[in-house]
C-alpha positions as CSV (number, residue, x, y, z in Angstrom):
1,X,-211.4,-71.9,-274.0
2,X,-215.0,-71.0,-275.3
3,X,-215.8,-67.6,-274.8
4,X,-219.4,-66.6,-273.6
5,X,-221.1,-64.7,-276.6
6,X,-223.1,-61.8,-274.9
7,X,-224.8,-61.4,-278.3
8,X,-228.4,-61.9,-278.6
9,X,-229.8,-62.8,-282.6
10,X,-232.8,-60.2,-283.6
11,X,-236.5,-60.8,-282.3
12,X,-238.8,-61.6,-284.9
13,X,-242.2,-60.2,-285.1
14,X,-243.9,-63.6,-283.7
15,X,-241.1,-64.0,-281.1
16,X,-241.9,-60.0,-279.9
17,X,-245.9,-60.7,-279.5
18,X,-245.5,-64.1,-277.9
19,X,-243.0,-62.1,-275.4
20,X,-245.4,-59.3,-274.7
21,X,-247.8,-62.4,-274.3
22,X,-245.6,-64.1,-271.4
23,X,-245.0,-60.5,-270.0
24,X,-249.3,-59.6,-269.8
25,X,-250.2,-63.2,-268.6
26,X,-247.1,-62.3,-265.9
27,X,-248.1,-59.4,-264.6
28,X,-251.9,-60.4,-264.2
29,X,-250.7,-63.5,-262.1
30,X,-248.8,-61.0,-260.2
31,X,-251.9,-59.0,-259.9
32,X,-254.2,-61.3,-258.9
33,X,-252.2,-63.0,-256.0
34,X,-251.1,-59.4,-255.2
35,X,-255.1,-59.3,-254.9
36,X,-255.3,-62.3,-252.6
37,X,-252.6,-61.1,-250.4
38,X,-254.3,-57.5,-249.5
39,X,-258.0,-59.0,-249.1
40,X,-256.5,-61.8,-247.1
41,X,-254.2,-59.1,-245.3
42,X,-257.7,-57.0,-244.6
43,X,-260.1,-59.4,-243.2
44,X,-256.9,-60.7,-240.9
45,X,-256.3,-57.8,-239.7
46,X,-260.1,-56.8,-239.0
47,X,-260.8,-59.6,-237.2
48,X,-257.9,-60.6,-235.6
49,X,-258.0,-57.1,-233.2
50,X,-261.1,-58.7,-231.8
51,X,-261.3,-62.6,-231.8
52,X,-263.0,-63.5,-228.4
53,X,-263.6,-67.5,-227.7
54,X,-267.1,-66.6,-227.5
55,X,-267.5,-64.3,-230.1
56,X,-264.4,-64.8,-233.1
57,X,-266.9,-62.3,-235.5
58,X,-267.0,-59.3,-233.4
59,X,-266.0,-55.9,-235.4
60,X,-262.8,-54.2,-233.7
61,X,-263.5,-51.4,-231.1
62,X,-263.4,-47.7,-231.7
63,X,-260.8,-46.1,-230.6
64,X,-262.8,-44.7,-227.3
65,X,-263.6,-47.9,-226.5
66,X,-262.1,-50.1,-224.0
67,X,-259.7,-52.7,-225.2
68,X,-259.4,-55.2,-221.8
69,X,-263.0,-56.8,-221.7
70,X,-264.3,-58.1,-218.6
71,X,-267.6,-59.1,-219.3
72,X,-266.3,-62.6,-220.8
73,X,-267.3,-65.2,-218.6
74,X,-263.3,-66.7,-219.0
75,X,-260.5,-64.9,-219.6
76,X,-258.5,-67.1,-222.1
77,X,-255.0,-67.0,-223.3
78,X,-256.2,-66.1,-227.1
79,X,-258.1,-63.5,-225.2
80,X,-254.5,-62.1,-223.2
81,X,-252.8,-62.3,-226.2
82,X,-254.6,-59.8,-228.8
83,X,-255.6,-57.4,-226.4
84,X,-252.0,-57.4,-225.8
85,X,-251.1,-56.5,-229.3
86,X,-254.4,-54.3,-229.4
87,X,-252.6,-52.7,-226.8
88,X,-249.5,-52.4,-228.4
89,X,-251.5,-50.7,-231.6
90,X,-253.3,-48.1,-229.4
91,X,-250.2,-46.8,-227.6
92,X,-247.5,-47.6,-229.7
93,X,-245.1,-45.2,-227.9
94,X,-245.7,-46.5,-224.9
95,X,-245.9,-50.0,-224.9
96,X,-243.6,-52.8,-226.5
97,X,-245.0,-56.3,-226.1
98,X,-242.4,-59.3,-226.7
99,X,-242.5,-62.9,-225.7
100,X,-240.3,-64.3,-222.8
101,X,-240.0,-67.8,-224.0
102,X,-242.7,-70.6,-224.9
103,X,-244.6,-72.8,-222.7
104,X,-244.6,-76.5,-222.3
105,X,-247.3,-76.7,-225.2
106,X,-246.0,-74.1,-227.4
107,X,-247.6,-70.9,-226.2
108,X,-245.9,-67.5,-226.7
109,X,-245.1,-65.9,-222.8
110,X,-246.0,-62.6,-223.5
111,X,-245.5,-59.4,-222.0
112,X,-245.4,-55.8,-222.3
113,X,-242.8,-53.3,-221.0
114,X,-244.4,-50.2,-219.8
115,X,-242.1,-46.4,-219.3
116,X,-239.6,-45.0,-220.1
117,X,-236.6,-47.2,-221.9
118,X,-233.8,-45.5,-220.3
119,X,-235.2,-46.0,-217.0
120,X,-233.0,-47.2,-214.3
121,X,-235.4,-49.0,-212.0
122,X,-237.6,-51.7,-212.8
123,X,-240.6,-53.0,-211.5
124,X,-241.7,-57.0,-212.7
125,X,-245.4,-57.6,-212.0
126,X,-246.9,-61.2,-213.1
127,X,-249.8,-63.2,-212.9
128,X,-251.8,-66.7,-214.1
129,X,-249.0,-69.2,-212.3
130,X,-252.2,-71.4,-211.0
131,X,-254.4,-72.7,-213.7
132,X,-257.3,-72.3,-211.8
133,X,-256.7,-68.3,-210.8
134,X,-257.1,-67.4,-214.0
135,X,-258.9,-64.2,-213.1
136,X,-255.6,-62.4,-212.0
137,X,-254.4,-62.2,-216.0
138,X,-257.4,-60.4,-216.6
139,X,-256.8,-58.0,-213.6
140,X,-253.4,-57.3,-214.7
141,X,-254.4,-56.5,-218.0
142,X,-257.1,-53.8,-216.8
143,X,-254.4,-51.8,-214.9
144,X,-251.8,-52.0,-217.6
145,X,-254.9,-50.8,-220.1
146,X,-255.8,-48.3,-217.3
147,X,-252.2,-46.3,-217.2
148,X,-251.9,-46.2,-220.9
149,X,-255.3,-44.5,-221.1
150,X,-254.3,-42.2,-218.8
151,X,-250.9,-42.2,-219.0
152,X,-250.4,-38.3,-219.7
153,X,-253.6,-37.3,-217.9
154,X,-252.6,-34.7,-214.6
155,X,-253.0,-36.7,-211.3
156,X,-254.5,-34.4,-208.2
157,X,-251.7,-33.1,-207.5
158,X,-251.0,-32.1,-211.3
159,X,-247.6,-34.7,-212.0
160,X,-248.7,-37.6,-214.4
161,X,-248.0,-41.2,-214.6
162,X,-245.4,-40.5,-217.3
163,X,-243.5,-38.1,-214.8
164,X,-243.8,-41.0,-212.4
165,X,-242.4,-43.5,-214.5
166,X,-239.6,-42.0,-215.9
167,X,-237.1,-43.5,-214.2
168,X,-238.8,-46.6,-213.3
169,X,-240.0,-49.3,-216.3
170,X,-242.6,-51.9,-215.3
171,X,-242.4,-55.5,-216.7
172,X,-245.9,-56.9,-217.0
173,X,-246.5,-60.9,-217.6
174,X,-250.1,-61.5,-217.4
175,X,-250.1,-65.2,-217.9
176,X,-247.1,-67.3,-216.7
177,X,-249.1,-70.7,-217.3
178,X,-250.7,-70.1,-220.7
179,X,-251.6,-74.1,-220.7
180,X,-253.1,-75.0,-217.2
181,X,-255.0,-72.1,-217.5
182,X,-257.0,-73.2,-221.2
183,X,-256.9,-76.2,-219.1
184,X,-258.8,-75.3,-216.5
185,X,-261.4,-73.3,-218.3
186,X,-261.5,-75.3,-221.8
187,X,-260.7,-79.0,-220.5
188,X,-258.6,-81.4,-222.4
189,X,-258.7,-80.4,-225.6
190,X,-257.3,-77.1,-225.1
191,X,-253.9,-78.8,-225.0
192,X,-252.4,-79.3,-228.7
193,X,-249.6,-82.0,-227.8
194,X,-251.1,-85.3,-227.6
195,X,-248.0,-86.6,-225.5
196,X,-249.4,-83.7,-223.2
197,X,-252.5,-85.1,-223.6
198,X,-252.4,-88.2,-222.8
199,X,-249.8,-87.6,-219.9
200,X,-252.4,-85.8,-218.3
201,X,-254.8,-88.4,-218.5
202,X,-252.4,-90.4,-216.9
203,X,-252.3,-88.0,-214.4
204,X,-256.1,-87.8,-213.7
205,X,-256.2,-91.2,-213.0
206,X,-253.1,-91.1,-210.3
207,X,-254.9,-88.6,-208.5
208,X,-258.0,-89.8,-208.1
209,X,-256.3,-93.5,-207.3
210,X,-254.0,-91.4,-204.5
211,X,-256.0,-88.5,-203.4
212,X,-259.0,-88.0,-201.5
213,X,-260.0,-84.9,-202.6
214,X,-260.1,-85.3,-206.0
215,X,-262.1,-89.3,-205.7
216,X,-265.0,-88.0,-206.2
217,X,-264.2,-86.7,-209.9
218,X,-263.8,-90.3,-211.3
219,X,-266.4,-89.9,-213.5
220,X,-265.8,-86.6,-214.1
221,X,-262.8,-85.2,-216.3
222,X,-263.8,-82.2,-217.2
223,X,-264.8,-81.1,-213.2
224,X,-261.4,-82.2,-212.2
225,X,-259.7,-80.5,-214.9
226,X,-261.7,-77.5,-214.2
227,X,-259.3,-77.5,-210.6
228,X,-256.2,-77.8,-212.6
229,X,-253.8,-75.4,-211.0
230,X,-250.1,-77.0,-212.5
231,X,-248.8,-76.5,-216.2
232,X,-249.1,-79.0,-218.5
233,X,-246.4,-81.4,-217.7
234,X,-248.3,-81.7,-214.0
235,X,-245.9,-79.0,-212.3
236,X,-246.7,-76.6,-209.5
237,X,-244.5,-73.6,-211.2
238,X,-244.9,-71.6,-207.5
239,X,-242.9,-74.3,-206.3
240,X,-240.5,-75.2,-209.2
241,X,-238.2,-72.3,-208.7
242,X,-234.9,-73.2,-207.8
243,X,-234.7,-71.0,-204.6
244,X,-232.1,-72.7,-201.8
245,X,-234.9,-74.1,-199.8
246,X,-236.0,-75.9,-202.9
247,X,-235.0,-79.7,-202.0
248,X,-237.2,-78.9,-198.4
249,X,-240.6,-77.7,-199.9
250,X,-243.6,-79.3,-199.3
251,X,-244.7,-81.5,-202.6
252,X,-246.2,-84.4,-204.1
253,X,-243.8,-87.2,-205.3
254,X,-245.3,-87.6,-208.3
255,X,-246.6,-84.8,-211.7
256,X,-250.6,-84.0,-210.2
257,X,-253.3,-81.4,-210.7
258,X,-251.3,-79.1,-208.1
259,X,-248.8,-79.3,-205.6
260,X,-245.7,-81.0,-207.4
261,X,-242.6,-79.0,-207.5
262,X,-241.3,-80.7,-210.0
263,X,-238.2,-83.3,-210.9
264,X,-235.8,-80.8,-210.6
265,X,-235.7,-77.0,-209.3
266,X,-236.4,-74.6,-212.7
267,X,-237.4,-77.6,-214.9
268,X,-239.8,-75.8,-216.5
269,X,-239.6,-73.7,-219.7
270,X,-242.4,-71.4,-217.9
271,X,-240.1,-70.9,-214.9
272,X,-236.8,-70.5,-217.3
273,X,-238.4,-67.9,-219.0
274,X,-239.6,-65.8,-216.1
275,X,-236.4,-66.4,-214.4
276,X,-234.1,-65.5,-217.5
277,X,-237.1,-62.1,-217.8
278,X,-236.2,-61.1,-214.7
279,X,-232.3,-61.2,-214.5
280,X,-232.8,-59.3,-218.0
281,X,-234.2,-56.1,-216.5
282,X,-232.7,-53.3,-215.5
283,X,-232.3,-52.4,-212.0
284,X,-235.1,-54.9,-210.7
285,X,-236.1,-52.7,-207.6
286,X,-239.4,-55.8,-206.7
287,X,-241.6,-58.2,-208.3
288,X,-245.7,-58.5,-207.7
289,X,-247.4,-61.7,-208.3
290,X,-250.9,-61.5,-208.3
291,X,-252.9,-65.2,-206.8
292,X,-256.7,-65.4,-206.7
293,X,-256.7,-67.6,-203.2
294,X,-255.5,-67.0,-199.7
295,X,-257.3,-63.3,-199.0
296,X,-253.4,-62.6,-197.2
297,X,-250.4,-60.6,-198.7
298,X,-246.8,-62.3,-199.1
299,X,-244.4,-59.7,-198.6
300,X,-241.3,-61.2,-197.0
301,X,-238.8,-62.9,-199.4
302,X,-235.4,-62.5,-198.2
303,X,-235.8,-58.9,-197.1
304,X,-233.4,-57.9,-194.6
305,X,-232.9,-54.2,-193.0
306,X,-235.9,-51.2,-193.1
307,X,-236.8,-52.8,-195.8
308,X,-238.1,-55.9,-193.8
309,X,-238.8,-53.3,-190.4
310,X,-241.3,-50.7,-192.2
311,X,-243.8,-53.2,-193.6
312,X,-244.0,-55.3,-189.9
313,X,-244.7,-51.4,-187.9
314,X,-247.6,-51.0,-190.8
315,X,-251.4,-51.6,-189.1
316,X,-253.0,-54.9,-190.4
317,X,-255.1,-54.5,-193.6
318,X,-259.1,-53.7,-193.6
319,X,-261.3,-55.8,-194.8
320,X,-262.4,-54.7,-198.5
């Protein structure tokens, strides 16, 4: 058996100065893509805090400043999602944003869990199911910016928010449909899958073959679109949850702009995540989905008892 000789023979002077040689030209490689790596690190993390559709070279806010911009004619998922993580930055001791799952095109399904993590009530709150209503994301996003700024500030009665929420942690989704809403406010090119794509071109020209309504946009993609209220597979995720009554809702037999509940009940991956979300937290105590149509409140989903009794003795609502 040969026997490994540990042994090395003596470096020569020419073998020692083309080692140090190998060992300088080494370390500047090392340097220089070290270099790369904390420039490229720098301008990604200056610009990223900020990157608006409109406006991808604005500087990042002070720390005073508001986070949540409403002035932005759209609200878009790019938009949701770094505020979200500006968010996250700003207060991180009180907020933890992670992702519930990925949308029919790919997009993260974020959220952020708001209060204390040993709390034993929760509280889910969501928004941006419709394409179209994509102003409720936004809305959601200004509260949840509004309790972290003032999260430890006394209330009139001197208790604070984080005294409130001690024992009760609030779930926020601010965008359920990611991909009908870049739909509806970016058109056809906002989706990245070109089976997608060209599924809902196929869909475009079923509805304005079948529906009345939507005739008038035969010449027009980009108006239609601009109605888009399903996800991008053509489903009405309001509808495609798999509750018993499922098989009897109203629906279009066929994947449309809105309205279709789908081929099965929770054949979405938007709906699987929110559903799998929700049996996640702790204590779920209710859920509040924010819609941008209808001017009415839905409160009745199964309750039974006071629970049912107290909201039907409360006085109608006043016009705002």
């Amino acid at each position: 058996m040969m026997k490994k000789n540990n042994s090395c023979p003596p470096e020569d002077g020419a073998a020692k100065a083309h080692k140090r040689r190998a060992l300088t030209a080494l370390a500047l490689a090392a340097a220089v893509v070290l270099l790369c790596v904390a420039t490229a690190l720098a301008t990604f993390l200056l610009t990223r805090r900020r990157y608006k559709t409109e406006e991808p070279t604005e500087p990042p806010p002070e720390l005073g400043e508001q986070v949540v911009d409403a002035t932005y004619a759209t609200y878009s998922y790019e938009d949701m999602a770094i505020d979200l993580y500006d968010l996250e930055a700003r207060y991180p001791d009180l907020l933890t944003v992670a992702s519930a799952g990925r949308s029919a095109d790919g997009r993260e399904l974020l959220y952020g869990m708001l209060g204390s993590p040993d709390a034993s009530k929760s509280v889910m709150i969501n928004a941006g199911i419709h394409g179209r209503e994509y102003l409720t994301p936004l809305l959601v996003m200004q509260q949840l910016e509004y309790y972290l700024k003032n999260y430890r500030e006394p209330l009139e009665d001197g208790s604070t928010y984080e005294e409130l929420f001690e024992d009760i942690r609030f779930c926020v989704l601010p965008m359920i449909n990611p991909d009908g809403i870049m739909l509806s406010q970016q058109g056809i090119e906002a989706i990245r899958s070109p089976e997608l794509r060209q599924g809902i071109l196929d869909i475009f020209k079923k509805d304005v073959a079948s529906s009345p309504t939507v005739a008038a946009y035969e010449d027009d993609v980009n108006g239609y679109l601009a109605l888009w209220k399903a996800n991008a597979r053509g489903v009405d995720l309001n509808r495609n949850f798999g509750i018993d009554e499922w098989g009897s809702i109203k629906s279009r037999t066929y994947p449309s702009m809105e309205s279709y509940k789908g081929p099965s009940a929770n054949s979405e991956p938007e709906t699987k995540a929110l559903i799998d979300l929700t049996e996640q937290l702790t204590g779920l105590t209710c859920t509040v989905t924010y819609h941008s149509q209808g001017e009415i409140i839905y409160w009745d989903c199964g309750q039974t008892g006071a629970v049912r009794s107290r909201p039907r003795r409360s006085p109608p609502l006043s016009p705002v």
